[in-house]
N, CA, C and O atoms as a Tinker XYZ file with bonds, in Angstrom:
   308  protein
     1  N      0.821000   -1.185000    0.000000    73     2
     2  CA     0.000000    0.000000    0.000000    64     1     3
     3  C      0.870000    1.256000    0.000000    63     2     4     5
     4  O      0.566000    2.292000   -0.591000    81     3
     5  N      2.072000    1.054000    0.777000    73     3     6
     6  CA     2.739000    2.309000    0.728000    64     5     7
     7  C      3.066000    2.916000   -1.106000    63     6     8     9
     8  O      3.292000    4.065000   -1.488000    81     7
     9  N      2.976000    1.679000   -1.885000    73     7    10
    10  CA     3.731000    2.229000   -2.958000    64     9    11
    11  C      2.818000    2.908000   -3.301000    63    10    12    13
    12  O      3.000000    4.104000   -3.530000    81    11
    13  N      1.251000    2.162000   -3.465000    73    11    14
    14  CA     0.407000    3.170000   -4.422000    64    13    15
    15  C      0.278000    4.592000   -3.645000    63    14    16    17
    16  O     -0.098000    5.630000   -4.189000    81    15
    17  N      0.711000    4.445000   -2.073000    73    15    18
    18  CA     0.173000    5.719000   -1.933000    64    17    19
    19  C      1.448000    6.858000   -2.273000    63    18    20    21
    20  O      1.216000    8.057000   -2.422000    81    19
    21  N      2.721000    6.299000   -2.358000    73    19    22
    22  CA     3.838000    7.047000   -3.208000    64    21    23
    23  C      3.220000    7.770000   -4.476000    63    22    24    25
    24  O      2.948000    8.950000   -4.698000    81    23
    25  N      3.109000    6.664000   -5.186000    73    23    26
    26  CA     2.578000    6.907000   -6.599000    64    25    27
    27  C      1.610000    7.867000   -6.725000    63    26    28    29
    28  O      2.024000    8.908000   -7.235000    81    27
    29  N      0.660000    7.852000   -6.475000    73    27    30
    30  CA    -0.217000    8.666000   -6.088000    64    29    31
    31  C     -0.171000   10.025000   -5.973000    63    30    32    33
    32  O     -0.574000   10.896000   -6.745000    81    31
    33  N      0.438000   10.108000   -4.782000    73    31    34
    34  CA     1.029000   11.617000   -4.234000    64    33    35
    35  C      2.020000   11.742000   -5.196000    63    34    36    37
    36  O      2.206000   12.934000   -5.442000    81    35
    37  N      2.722000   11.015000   -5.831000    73    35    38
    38  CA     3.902000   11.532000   -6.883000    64    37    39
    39  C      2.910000   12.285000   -7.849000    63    38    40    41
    40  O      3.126000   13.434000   -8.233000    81    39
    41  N      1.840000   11.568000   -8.199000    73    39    42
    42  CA     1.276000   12.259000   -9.821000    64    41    43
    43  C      0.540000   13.899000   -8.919000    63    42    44    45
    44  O      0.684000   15.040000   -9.357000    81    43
    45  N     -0.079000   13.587000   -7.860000    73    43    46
    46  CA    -0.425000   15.055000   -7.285000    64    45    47
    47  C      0.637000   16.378000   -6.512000    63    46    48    49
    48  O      0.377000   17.568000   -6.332000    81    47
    49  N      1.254000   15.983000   -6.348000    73    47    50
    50  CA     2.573000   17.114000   -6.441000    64    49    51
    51  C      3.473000   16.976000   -7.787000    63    50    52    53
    52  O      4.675000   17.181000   -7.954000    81    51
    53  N      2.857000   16.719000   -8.331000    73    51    54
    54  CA     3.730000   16.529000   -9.902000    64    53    55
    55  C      3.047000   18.037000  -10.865000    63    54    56    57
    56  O      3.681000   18.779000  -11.614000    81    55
    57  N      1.712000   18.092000  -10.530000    73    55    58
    58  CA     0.875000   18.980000  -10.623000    64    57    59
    59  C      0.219000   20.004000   -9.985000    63    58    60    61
    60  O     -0.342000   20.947000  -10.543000    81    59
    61  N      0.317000   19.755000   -8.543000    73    59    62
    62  CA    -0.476000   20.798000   -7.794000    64    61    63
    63  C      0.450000   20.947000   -6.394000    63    62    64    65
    64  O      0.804000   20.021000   -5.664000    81    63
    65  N      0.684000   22.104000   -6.266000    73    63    66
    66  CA     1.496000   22.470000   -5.038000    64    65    67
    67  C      1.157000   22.006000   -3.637000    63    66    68    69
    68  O      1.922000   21.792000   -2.696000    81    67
    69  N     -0.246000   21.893000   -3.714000    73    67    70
    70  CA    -0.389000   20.807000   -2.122000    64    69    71
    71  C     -1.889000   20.045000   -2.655000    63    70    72    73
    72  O     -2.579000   20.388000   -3.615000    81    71
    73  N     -2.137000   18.870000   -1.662000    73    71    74
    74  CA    -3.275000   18.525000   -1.877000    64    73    75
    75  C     -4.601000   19.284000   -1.501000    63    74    76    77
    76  O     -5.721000   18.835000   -1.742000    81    75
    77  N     -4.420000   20.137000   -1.062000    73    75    78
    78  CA    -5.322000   21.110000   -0.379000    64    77    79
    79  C     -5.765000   21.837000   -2.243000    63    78    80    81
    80  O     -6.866000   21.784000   -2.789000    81    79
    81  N     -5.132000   22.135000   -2.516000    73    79    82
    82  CA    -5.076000   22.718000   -3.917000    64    81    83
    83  C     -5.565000   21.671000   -5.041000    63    82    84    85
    84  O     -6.266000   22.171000   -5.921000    81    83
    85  N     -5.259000   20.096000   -5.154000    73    83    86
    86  CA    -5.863000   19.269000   -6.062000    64    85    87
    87  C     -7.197000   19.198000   -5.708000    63    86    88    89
    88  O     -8.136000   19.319000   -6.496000    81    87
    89  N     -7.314000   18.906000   -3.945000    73    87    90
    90  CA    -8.761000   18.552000   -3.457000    64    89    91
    91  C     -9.922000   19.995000   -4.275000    63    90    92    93
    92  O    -10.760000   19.724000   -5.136000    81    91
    93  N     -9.743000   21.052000   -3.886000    73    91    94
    94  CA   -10.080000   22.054000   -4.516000    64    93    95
    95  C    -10.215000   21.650000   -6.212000    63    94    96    97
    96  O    -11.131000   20.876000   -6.490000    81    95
    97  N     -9.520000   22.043000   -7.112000    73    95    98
    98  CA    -9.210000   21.351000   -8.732000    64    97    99
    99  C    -10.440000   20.249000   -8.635000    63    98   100   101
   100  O    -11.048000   20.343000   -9.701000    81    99
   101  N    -10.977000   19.379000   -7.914000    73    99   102
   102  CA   -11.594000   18.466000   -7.958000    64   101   103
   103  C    -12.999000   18.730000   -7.118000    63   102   104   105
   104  O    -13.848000   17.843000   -7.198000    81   103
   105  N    -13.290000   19.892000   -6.322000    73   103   106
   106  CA   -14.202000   20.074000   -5.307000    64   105   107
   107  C    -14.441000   19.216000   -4.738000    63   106   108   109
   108  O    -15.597000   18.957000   -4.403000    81   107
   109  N    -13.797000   18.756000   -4.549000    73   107   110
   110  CA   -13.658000   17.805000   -3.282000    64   109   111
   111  C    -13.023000   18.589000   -1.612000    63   110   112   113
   112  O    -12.310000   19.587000   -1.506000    81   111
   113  N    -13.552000   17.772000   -0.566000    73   111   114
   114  CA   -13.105000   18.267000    0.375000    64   113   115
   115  C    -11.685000   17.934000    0.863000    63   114   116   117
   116  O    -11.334000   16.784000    0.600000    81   115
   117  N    -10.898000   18.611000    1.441000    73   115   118
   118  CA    -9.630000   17.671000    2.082000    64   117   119
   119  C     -9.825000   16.813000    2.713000    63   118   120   121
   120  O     -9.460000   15.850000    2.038000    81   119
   121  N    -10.251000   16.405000    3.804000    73   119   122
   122  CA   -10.550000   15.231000    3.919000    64   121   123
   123  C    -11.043000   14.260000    3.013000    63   122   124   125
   124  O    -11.002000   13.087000    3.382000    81   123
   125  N    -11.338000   14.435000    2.292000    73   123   126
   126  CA   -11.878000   13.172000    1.197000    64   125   127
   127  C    -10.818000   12.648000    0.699000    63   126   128   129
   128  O    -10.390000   11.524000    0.957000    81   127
   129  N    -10.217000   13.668000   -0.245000    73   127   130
   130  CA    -8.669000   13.325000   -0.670000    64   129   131
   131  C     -7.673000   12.829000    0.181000    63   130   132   133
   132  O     -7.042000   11.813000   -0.109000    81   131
   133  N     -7.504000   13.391000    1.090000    73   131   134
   134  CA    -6.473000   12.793000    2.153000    64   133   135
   135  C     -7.290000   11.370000    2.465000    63   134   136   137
   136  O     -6.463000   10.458000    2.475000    81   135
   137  N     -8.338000   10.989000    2.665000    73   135   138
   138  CA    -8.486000    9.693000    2.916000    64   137   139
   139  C     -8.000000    8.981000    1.954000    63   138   140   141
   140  O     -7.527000    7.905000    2.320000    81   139
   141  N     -7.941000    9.281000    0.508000    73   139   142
   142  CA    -7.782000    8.320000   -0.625000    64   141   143
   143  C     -6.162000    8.259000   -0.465000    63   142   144   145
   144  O     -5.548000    7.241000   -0.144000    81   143
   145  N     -5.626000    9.418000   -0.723000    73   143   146
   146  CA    -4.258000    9.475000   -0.663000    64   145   147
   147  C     -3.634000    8.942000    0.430000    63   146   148   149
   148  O     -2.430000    8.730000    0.285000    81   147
   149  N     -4.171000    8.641000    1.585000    73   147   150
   150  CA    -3.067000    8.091000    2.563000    64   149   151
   151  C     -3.664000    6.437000    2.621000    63   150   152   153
   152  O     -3.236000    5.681000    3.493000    81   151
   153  N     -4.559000    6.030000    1.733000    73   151   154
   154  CA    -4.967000    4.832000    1.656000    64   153   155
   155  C     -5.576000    4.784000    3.035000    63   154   156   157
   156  O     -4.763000    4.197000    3.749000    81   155
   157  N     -6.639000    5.136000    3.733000    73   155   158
   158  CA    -7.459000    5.305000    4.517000    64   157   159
   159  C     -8.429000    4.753000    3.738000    63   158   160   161
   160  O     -8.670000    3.714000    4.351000    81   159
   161  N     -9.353000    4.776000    2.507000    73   159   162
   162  CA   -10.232000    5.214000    1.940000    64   161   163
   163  C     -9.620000    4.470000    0.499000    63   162   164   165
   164  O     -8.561000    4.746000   -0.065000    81   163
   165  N    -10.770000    3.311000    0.048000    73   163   166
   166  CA   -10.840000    2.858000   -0.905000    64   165   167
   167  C    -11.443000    3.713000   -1.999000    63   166   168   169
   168  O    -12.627000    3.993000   -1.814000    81   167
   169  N    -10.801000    4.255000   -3.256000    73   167   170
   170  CA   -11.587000    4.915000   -3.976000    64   169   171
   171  C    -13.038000    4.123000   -5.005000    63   170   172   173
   172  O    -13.014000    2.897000   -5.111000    81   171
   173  N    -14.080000    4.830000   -5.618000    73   171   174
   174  CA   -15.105000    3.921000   -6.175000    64   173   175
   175  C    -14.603000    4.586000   -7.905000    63   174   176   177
   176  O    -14.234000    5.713000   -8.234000    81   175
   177  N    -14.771000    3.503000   -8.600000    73   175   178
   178  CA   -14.288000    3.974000  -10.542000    64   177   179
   179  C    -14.330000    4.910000  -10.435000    63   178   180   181
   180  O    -13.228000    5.438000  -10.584000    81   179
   181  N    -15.392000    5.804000  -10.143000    73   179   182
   182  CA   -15.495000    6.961000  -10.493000    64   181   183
   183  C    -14.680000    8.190000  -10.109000    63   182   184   185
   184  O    -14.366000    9.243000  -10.664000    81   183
   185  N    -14.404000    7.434000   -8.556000    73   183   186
   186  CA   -13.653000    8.980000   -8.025000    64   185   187
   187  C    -12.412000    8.169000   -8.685000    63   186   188   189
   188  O    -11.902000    9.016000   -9.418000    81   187
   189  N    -11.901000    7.359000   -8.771000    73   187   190
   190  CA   -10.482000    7.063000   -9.421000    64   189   191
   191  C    -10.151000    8.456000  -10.832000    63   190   192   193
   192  O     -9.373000    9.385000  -11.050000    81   191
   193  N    -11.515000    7.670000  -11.558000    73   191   194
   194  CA   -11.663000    8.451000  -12.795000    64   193   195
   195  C    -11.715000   10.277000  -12.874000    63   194   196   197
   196  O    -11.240000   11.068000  -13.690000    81   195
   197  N    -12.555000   10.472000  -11.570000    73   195   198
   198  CA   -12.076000   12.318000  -11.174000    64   197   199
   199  C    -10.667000   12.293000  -10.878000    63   198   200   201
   200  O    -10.015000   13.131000  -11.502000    81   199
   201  N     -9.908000   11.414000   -9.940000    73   199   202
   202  CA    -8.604000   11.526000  -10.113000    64   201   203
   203  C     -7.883000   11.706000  -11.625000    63   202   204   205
   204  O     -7.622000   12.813000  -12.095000    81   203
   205  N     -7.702000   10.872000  -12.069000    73   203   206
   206  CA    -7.373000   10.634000  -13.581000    64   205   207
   207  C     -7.541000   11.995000  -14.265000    63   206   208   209
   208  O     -6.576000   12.549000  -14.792000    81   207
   209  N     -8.713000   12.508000  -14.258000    73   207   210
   210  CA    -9.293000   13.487000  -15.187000    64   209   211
   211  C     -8.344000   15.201000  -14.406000    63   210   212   213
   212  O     -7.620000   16.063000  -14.903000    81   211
   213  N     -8.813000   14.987000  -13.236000    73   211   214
   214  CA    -8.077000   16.114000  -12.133000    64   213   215
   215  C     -6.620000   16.483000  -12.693000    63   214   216   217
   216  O     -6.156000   17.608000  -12.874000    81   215
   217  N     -5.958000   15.103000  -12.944000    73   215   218
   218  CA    -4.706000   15.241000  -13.218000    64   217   219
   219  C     -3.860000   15.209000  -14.496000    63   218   220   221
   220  O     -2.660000   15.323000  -14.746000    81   219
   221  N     -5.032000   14.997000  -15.231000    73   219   222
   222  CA    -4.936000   15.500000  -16.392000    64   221   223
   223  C     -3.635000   14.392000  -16.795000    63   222   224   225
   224  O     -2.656000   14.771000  -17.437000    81   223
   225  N     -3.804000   12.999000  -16.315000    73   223   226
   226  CA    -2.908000   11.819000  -16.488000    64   225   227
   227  C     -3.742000   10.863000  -17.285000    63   226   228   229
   228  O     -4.935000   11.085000  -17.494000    81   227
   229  N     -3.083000    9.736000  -17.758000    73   227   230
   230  CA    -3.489000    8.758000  -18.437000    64   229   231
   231  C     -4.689000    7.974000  -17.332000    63   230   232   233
   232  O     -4.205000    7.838000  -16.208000    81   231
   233  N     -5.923000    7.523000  -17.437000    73   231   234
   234  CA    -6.478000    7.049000  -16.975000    64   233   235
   235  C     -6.030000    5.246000  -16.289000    63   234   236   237
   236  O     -6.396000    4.622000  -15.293000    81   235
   237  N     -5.159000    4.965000  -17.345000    73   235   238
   238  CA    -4.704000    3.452000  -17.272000    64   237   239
   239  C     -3.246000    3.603000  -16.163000    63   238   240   241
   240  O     -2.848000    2.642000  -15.505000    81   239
   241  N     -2.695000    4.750000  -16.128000    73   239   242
   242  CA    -1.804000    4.665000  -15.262000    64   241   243
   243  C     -2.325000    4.974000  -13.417000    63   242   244   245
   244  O     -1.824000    4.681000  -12.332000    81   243
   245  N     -3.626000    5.739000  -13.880000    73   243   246
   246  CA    -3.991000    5.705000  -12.349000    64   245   247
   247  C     -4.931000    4.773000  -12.092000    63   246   248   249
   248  O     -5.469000    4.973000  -11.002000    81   247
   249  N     -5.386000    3.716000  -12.744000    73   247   250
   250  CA    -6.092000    2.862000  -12.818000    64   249   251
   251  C     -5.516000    1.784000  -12.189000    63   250   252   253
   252  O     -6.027000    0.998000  -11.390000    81   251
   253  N     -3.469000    1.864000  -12.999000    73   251   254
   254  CA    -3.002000    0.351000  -12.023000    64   253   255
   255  C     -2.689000    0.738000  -10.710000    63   254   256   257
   256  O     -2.408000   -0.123000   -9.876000    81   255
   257  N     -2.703000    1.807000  -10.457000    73   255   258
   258  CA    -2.051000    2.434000   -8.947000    64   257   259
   259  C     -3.041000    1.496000   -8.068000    63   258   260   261
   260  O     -2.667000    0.773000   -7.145000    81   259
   261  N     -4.219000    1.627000   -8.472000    73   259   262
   262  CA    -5.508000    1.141000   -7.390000    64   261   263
   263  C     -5.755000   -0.280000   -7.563000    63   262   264   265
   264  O     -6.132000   -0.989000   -6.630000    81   263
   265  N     -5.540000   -0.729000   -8.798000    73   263   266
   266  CA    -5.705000   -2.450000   -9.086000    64   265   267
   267  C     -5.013000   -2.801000   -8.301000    63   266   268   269
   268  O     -5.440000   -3.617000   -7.484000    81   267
   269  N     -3.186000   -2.170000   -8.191000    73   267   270
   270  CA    -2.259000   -3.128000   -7.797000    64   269   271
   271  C     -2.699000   -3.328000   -5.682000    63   270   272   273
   272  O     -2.531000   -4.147000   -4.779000    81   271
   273  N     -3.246000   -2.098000   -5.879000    73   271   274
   274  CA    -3.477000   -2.228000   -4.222000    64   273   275
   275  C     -4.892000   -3.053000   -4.198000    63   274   276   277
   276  O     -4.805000   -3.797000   -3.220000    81   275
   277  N     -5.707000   -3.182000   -4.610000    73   275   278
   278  CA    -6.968000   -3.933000   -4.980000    64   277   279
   279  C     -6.754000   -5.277000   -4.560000    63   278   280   281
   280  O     -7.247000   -6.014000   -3.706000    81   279
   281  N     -5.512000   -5.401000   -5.771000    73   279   282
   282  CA    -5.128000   -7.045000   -5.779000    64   281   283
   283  C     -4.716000   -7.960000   -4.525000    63   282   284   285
   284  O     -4.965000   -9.063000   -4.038000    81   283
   285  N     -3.739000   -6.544000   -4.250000    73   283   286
   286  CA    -2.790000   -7.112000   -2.976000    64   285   287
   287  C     -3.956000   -7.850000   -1.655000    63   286   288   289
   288  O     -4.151000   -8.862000   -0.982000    81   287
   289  N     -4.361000   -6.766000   -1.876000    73   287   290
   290  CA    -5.871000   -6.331000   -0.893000    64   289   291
   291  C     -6.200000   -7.932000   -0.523000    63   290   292   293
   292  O     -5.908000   -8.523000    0.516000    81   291
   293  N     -6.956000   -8.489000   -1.799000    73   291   294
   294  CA    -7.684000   -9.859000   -2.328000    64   293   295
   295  C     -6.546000  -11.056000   -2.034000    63   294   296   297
   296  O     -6.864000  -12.229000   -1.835000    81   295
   297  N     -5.511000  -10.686000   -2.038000    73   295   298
   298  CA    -4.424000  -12.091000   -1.981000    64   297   299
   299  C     -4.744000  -12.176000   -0.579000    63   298   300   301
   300  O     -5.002000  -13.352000   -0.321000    81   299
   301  N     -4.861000  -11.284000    0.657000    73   299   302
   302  CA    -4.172000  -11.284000    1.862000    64   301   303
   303  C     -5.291000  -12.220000    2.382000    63   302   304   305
   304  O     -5.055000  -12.844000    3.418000    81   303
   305  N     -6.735000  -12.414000    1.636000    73   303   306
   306  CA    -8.318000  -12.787000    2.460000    64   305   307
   307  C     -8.151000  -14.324000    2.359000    63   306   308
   308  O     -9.021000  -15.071000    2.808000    81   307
């Protein structure tokens, strides 16, 4: 989990000077975002996909960020 949440925060300070500032870009609240980003908080397609779109990134690259933690997720049960 730590990686996706690297990854993650890599593509949002890659673009936006704090998350306070993406959460905003997205109207979203900080807390919302910070739940996703510190992996607190499973995202649903869709908010993945506001991610994706927010960041103006490839959809398939923020897509494996969350599979790969998804997966891991499913091996451990």
């Amino acid at each position: 989990m730590e990686r996706k949440i690297s990854e993650l925060r890599s593509l949002v300070y890659g673009k936006f000077d704090s998350q306070t500032e993406f959460a905003e870009h997205l109207n979203w609240s900080k807390q919302r975002l910070s739940k996703v980003t510190s992996g607190k908080k499973e995202p649903s397609i869709s908010e993945v996909f506001e991610i994706a779109q927010g960041l103006d990134a490839d959809m398939a690259v923020v897509v494996r960020i969350f599979v790969q933690y998804w997966t891991a997720k499913e091996r451990k049960k």
